[in-house]
One Martini backbone bead per residue (centre of mass of N, CA, C, O) as a GRO file, in nm:
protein
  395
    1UNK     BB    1   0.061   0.060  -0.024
    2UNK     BB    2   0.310   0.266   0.000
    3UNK     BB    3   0.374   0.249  -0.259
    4UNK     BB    4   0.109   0.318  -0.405
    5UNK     BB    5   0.169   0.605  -0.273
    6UNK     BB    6   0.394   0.693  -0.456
    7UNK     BB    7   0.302   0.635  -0.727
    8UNK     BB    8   0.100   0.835  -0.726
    9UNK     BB    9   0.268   1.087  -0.664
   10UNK     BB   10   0.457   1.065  -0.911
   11UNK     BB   11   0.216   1.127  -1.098
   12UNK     BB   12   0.137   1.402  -1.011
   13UNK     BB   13   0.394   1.553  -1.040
   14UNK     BB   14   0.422   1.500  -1.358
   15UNK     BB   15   0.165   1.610  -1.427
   16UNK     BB   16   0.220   1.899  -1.343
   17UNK     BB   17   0.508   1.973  -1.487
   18UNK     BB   18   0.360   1.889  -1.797
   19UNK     BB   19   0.150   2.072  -1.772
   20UNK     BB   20   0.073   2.402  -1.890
   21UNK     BB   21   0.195   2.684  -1.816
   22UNK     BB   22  -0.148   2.793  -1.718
   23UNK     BB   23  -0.143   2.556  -1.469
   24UNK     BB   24   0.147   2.716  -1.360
   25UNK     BB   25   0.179   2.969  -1.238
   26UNK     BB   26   0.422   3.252  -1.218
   27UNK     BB   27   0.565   3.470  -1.038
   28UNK     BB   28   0.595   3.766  -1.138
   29UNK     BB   29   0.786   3.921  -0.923
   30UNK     BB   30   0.999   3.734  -1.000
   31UNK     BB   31   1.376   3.740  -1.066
   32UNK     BB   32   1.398   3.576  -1.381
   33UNK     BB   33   1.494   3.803  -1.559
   34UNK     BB   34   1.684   3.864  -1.787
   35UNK     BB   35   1.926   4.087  -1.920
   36UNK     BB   36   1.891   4.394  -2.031
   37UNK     BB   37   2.049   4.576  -2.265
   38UNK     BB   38   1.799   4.710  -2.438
   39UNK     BB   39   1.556   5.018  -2.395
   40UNK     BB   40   1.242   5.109  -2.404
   41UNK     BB   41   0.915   5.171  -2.399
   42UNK     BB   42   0.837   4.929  -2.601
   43UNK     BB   43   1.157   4.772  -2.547
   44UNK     BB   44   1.291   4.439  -2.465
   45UNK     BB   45   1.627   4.346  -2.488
   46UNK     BB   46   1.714   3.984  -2.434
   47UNK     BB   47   1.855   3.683  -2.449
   48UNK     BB   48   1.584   3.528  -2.572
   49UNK     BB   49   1.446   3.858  -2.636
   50UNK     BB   50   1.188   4.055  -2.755
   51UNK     BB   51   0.941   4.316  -2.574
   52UNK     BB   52   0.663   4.404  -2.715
   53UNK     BB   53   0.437   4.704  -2.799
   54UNK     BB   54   0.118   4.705  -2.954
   55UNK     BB   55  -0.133   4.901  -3.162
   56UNK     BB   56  -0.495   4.947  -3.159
   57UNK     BB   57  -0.617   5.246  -3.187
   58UNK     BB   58  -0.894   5.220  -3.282
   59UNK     BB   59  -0.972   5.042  -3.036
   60UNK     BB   60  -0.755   5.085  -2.744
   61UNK     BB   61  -0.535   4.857  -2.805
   62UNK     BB   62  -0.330   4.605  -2.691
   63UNK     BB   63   0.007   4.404  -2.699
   64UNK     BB   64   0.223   4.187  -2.558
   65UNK     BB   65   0.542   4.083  -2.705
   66UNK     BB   66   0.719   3.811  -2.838
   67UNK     BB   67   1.060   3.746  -2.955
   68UNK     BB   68   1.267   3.509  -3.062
   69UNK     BB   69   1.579   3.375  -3.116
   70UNK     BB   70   1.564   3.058  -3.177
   71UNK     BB   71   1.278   3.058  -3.372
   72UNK     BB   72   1.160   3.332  -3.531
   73UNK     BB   73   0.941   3.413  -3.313
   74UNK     BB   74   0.591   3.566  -3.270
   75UNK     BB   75   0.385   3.669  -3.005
   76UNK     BB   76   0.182   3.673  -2.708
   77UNK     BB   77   0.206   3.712  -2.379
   78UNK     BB   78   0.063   3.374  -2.417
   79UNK     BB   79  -0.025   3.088  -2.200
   80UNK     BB   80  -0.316   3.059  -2.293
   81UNK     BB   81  -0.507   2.819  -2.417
   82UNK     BB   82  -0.722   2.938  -2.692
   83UNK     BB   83  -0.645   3.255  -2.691
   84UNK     BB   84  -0.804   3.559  -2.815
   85UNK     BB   85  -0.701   3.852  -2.749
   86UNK     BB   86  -0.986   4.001  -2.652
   87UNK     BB   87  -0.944   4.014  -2.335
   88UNK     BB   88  -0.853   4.076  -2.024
   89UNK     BB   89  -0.798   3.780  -1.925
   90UNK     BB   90  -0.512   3.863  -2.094
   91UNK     BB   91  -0.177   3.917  -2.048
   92UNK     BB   92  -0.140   4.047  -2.278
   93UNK     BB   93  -0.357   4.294  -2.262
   94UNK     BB   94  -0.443   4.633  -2.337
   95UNK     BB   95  -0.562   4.912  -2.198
   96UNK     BB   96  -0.516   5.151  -2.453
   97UNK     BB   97  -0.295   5.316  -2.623
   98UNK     BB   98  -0.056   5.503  -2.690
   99UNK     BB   99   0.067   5.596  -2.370
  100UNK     BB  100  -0.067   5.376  -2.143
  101UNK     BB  101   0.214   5.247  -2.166
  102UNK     BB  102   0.534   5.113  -2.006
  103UNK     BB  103   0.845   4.924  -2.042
  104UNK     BB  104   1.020   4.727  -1.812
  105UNK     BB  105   1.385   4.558  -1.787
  106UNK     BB  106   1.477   4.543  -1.450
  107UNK     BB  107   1.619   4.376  -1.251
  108UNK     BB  108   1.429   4.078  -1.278
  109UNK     BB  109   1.213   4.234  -1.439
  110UNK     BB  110   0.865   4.259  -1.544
  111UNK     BB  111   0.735   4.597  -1.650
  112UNK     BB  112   0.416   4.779  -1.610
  113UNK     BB  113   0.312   5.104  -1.700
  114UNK     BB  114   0.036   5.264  -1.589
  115UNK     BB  115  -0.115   5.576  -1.793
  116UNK     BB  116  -0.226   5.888  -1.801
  117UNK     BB  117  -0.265   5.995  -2.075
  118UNK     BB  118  -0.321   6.316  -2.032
  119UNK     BB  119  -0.004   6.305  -1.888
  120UNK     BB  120   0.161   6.103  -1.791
  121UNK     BB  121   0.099   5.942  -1.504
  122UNK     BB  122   0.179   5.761  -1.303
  123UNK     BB  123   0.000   5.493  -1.117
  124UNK     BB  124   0.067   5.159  -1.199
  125UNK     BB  125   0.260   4.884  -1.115
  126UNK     BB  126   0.325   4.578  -1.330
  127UNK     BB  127   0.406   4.275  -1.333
  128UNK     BB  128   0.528   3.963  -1.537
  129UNK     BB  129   0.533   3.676  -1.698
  130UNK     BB  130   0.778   3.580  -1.897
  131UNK     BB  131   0.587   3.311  -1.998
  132UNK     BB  132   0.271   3.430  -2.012
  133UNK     BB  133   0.075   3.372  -1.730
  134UNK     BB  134   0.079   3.649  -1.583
  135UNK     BB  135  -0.024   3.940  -1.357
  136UNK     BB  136   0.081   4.175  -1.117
  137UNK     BB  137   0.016   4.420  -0.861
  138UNK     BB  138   0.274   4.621  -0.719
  139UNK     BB  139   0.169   4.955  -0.738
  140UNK     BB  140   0.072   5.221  -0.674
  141UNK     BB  141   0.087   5.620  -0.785
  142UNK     BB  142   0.076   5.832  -0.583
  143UNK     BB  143   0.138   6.181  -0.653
  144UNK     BB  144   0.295   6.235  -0.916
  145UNK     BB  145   0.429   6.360  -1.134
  146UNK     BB  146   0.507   6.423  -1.414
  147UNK     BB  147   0.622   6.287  -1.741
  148UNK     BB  148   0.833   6.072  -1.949
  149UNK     BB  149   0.956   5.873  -2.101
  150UNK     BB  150   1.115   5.644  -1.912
  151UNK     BB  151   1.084   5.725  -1.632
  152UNK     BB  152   1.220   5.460  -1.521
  153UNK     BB  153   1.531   5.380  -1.341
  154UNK     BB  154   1.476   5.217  -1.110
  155UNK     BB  155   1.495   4.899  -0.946
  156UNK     BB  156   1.381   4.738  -0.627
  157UNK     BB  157   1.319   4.645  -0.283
  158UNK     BB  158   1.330   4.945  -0.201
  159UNK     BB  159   1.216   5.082  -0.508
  160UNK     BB  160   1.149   5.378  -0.700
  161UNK     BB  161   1.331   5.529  -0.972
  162UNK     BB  162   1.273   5.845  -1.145
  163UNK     BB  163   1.229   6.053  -1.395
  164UNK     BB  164   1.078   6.399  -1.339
  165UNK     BB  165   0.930   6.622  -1.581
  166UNK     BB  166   0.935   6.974  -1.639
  167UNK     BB  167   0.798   7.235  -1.784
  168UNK     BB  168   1.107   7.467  -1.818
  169UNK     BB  169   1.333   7.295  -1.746
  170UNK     BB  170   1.659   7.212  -1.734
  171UNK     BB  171   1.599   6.980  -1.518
  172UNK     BB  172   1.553   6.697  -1.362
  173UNK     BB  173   1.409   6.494  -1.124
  174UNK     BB  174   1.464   6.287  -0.850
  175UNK     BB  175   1.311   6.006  -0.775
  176UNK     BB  176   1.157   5.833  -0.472
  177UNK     BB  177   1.000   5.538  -0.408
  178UNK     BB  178   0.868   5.353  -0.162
  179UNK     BB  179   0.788   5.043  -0.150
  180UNK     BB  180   0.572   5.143   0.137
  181UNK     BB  181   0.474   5.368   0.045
  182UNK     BB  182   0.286   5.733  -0.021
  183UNK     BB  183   0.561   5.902  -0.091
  184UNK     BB  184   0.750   6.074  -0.263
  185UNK     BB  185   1.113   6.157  -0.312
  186UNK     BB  186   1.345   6.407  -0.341
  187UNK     BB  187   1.655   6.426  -0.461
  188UNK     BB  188   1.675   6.597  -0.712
  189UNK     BB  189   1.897   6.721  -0.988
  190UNK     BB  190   1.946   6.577  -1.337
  191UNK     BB  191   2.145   6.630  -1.588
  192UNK     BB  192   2.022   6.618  -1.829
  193UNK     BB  193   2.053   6.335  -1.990
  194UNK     BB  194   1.982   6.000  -2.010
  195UNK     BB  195   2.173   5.730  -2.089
  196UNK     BB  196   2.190   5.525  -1.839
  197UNK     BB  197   2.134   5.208  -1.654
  198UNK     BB  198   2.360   5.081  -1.387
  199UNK     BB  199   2.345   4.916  -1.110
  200UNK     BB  200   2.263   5.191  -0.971
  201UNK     BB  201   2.324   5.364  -1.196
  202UNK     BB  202   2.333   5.708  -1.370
  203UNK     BB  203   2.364   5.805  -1.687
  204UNK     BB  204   2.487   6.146  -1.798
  205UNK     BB  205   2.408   6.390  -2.032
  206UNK     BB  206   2.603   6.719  -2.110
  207UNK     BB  207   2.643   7.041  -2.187
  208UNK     BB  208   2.945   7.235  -2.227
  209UNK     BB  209   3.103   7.542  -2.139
  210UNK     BB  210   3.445   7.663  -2.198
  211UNK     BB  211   3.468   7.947  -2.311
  212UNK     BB  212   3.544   7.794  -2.617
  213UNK     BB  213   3.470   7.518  -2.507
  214UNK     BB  214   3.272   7.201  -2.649
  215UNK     BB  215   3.088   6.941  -2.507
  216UNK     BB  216   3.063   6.624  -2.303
  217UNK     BB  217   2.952   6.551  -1.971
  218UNK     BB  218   2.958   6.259  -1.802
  219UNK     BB  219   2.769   6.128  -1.551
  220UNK     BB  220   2.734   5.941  -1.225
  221UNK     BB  221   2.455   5.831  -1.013
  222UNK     BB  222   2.392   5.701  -0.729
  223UNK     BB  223   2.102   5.576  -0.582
  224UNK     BB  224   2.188   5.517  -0.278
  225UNK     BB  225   2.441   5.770  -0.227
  226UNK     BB  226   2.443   6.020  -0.420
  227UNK     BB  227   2.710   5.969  -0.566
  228UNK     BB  228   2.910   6.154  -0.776
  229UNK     BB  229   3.051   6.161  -1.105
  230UNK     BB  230   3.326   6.169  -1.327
  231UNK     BB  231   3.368   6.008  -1.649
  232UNK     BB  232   3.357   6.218  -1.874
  233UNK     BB  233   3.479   6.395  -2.189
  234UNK     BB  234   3.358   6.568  -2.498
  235UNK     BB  235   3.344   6.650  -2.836
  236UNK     BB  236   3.065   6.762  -2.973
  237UNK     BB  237   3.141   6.656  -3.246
  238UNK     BB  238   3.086   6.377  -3.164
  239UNK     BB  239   2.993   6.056  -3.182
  240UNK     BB  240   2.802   5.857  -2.993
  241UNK     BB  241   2.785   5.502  -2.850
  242UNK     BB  242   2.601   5.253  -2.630
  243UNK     BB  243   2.734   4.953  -2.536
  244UNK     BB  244   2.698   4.840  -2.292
  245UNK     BB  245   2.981   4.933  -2.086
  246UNK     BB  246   3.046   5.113  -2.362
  247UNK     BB  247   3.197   5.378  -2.492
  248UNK     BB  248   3.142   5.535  -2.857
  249UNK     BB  249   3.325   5.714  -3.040
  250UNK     BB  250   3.330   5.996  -3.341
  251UNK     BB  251   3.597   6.175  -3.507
  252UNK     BB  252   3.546   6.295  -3.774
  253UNK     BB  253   3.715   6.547  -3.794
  254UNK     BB  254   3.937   6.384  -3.684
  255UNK     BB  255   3.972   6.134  -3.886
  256UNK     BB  256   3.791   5.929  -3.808
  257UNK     BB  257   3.815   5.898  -3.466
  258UNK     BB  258   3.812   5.572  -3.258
  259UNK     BB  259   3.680   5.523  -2.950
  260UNK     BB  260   3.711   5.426  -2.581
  261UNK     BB  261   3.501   5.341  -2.285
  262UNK     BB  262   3.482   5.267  -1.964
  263UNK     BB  263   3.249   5.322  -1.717
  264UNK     BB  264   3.424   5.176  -1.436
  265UNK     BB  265   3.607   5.328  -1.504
  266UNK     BB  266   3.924   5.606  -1.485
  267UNK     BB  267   3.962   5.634  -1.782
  268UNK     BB  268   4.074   5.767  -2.067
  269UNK     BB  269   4.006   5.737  -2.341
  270UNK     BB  270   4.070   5.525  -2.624
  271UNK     BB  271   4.272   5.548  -2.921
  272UNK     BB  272   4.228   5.286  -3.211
  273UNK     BB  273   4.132   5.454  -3.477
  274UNK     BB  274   4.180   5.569  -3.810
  275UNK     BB  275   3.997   5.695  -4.068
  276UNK     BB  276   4.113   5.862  -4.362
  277UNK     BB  277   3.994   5.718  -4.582
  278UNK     BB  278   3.701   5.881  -4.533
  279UNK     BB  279   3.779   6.166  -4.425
  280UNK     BB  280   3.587   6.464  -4.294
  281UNK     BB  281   3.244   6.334  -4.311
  282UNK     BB  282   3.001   6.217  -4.170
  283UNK     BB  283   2.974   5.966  -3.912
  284UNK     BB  284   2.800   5.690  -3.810
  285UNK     BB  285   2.760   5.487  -3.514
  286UNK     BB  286   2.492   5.230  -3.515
  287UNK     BB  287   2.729   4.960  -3.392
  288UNK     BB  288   2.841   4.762  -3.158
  289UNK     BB  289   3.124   4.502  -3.011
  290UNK     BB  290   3.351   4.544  -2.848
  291UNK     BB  291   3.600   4.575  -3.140
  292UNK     BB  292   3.327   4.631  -3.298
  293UNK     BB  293   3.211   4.812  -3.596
  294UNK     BB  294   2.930   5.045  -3.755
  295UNK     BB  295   2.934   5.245  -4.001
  296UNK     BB  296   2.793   5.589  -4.166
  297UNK     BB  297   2.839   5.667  -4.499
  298UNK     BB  298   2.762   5.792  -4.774
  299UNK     BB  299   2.529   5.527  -4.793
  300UNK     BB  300   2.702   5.358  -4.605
  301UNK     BB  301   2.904   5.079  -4.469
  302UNK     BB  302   3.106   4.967  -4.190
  303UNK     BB  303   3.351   4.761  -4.078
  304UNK     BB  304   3.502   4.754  -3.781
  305UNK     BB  305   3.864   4.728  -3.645
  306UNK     BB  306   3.988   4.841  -3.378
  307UNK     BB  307   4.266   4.686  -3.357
  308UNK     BB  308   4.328   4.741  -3.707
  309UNK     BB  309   4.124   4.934  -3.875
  310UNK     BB  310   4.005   4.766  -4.054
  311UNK     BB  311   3.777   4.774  -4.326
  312UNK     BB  312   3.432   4.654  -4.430
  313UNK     BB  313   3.243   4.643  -4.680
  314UNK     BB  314   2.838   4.594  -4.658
  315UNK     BB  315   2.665   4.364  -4.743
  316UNK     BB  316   2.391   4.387  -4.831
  317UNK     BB  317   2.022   4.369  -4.898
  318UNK     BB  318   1.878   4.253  -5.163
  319UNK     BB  319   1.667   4.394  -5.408
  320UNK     BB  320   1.443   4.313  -5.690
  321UNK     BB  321   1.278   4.459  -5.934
  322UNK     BB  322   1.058   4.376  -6.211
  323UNK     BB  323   1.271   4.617  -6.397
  324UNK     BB  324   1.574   4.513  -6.250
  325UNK     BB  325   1.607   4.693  -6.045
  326UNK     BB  326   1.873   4.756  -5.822
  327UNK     BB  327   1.858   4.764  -5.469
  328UNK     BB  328   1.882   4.857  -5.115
  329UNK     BB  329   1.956   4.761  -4.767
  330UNK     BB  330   2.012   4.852  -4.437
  331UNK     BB  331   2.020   4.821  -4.107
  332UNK     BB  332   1.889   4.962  -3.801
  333UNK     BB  333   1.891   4.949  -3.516
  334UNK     BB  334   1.735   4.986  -3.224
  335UNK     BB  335   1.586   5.060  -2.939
  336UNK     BB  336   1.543   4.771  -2.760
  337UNK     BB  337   1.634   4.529  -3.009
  338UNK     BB  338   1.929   4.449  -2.880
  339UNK     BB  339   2.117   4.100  -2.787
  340UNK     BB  340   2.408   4.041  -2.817
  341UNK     BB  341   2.383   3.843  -3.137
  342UNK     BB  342   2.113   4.024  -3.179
  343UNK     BB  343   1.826   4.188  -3.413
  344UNK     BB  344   1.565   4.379  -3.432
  345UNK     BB  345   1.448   4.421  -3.784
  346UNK     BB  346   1.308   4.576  -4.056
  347UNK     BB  347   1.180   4.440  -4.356
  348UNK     BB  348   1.040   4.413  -4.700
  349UNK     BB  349   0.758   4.264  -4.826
  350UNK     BB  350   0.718   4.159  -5.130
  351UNK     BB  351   0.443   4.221  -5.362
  352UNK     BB  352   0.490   4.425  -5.659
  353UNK     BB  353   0.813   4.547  -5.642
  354UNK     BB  354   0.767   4.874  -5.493
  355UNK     BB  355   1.074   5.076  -5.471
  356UNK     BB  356   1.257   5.280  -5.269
  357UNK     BB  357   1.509   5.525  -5.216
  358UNK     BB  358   1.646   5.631  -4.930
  359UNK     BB  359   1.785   5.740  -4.656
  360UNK     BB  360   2.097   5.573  -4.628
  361UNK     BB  361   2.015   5.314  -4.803
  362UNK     BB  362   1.729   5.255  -4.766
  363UNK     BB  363   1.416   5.152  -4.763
  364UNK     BB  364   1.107   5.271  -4.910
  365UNK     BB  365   0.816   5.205  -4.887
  366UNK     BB  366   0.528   5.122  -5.089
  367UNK     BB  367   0.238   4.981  -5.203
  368UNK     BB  368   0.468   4.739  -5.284
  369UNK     BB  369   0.477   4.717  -4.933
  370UNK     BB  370   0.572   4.548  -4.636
  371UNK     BB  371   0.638   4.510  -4.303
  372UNK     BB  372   0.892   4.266  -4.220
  373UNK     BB  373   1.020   4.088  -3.957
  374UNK     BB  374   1.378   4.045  -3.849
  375UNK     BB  375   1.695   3.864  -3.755
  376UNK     BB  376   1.985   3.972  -3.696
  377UNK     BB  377   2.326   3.946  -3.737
  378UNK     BB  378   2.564   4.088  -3.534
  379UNK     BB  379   2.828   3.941  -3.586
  380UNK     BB  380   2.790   3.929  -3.933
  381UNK     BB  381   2.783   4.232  -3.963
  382UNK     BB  382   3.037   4.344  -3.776
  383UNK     BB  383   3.201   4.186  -4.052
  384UNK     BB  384   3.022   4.260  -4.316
  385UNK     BB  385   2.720   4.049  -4.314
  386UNK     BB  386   2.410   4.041  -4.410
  387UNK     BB  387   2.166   3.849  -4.171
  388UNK     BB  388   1.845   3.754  -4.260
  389UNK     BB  389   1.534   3.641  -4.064
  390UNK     BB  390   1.255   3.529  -4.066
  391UNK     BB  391   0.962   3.627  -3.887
  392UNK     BB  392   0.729   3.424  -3.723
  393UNK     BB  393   0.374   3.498  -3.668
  394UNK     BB  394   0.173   3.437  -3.408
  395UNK     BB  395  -0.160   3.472  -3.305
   0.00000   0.00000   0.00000
């Protein structure tokens, strides 16, 4: 009987295990969220996938998207089978249109901020599970000021810390609501724009003047113990673009000279290679990673090695139109949209065949085409080849 016991236990913890994923709802607040890479309000790009915000205006309704990475598929991050995603009860669904909510993905968890839509002002923020089980309410947020997108800069155990913009205002609030709190507290006020957040720490750019001299000034500002520090600074010239940890410069007119800083030393920039065979007409930052670069420069791409400085023209994907005429276009990755070696690009799936070329060397499509998503390969396109797979949209 004991066995018989033990066997029917065995049995059931299995059916349990077996069960599919709507039948054993995970803690949404549990902090399982791999770490996100890059994200803005509407897109959050982890290990996984990417998750993103899309809008049906007409109707005043949204959903919660996940696109994996390794299936090269996108669907509604519902895991409850037979759902149609069309009532409140899908963990997917969202009322109201864009900007009535905000996707935040940091220190491991999936939250989305639900906003007063005519102010912007954060109402109450949800915990999500990550596998698409459902969401839960993590607190309400009475009193806040007004916001502007990304309001949310980083959240702990401890509480939440918002960017709070006022109109009128050259620097904004930073603001600290805690954990059990019922009224936020101003820390202070926070210069320039927010660069990112990293480990609970702030890194913001601003514009500097001394004398005749104009730059740009990065700070880094501790959100547990208030202290600042500068990070760097550099030619108001040049243009930055942050991946991971590390600042990446490009100082076009001074021979295409491309530097790197990394957020967490107190090294200044340090000069890794000039491109001067390109001359000094501006040149744009696209991607980065590790040592390794891709520049866009009068309708081209070059994948460049920074410790090498060699440098490698980008074969496009090339489309073909009907009259024979070969267009091309090159990736484009956005914020929120990149992780790894992977990145969400748009391409545009041809129905009659009907492309112009726009600025950048891009595809502008027209009537005889429409945006189809595709998952780059950021490795190869890194080394100079564009790798895209076509995303299959399910559900």
């Amino acid at each position: 009987m004991k066995l018989l016991r033990i066997a029917a236990a065995a049995l059931l913890l299995g059916a349990a295990l077996l069960a599919p994923p709507a039948a054993r709802q995970s803690d949404p607040a549990r902090r399982t969220l791999p770490p996100a890479e890059s994200q803005d309000a509407d897109h959050a790009a982890t290990a996984d996938g990417v998750y993103s915000l899309d809008w049906d205006e007409a109707a005043g309704t949204g959903l919660l998207w996940f696109t994996r990475w390794d299936t090269a598929s996108a669907a509604p991050l519902c895991a409850r089978r037979g759902c149609t995603h069309t009532d409140a009860s899908c963990p997917a669904r969202l009322e109201g249109g864009a900007g009535a909510w905000q996707l935040f993905a940091g220190n491991g968890r999936l939250l989305l901020l639900q906003l007063e839509p005519e102010t912007g002002t954060v109402q109450s923020i949800w915990a999500v599970s990550p596998d698409g089980t459902g969401r839960a309410l993590l607190r309400s947020c009475p009193g806040l000021p007004g916001w502007q997108r990304g309001s949310l800069l980083w959240e702990d155990d401890s509480g939440f810390w918002f960017w709070a913009w006022e109109p009128g205002q050259s620097a904004s609030q930073l603001v600290f609501l805690p954990a059990g709190g019922q009224e936020y507290q101003q820390i202070g006020l926070l210069p320039g724009s927010v660069l990112a957040v990293r480990d609970g720490a702030v890194y913001s750019i601003e514009y500097r003047q001394d004398g005749e001299t104009y730059d740009w000034l990065i700070r880094a500002l501790d959100l547990h113990s208030g202290q600042q520090r500068e990070v760097c600074s550099f030619p108001m010239e040049a243009q930055l673009l942050l991946r991971e940890d590390t600042l990446y410069f490009c100082h076009w007119q001074d021979g295409c000279a491309l530097y790197t800083k990394n957020l967490q030393d107190s090294e200044p920039p340090r000069l890794r290679c000039r491109l001067t065979s390109l001359g000094s007409s501006f040149a744009e930052l696209v991607d980065a990673k590790g040592d390794r670069v891709v520049l866009q420069r009068a309708g081209a791409q070059w994948a460049v090695d920074l410790n090498s400085g060699a440098r490698t023209w980008v074969q496009p994907a090339w489309l073909t139109a009907q009259d024979t005429e070969v267009w091309y276009r090159y990736p484009y990755p956005a914020r929120g949209t990149y992780c790894g070696g992977h990145a969400l690009v748009w391409g545009y799936e041809r129905t009659d065949s009907q492309y112009a070329l726009g600025d950048y060397g891009r595809v502008d499509r027209t009537a005889g085409s429409r945006p189809a998503p595709c998952i780059l390969d950021r490795d190869a396109w890194l080394a100079g080849q564009v790798r895209l797979t076509d995303v299959t949209v399910e559900g």
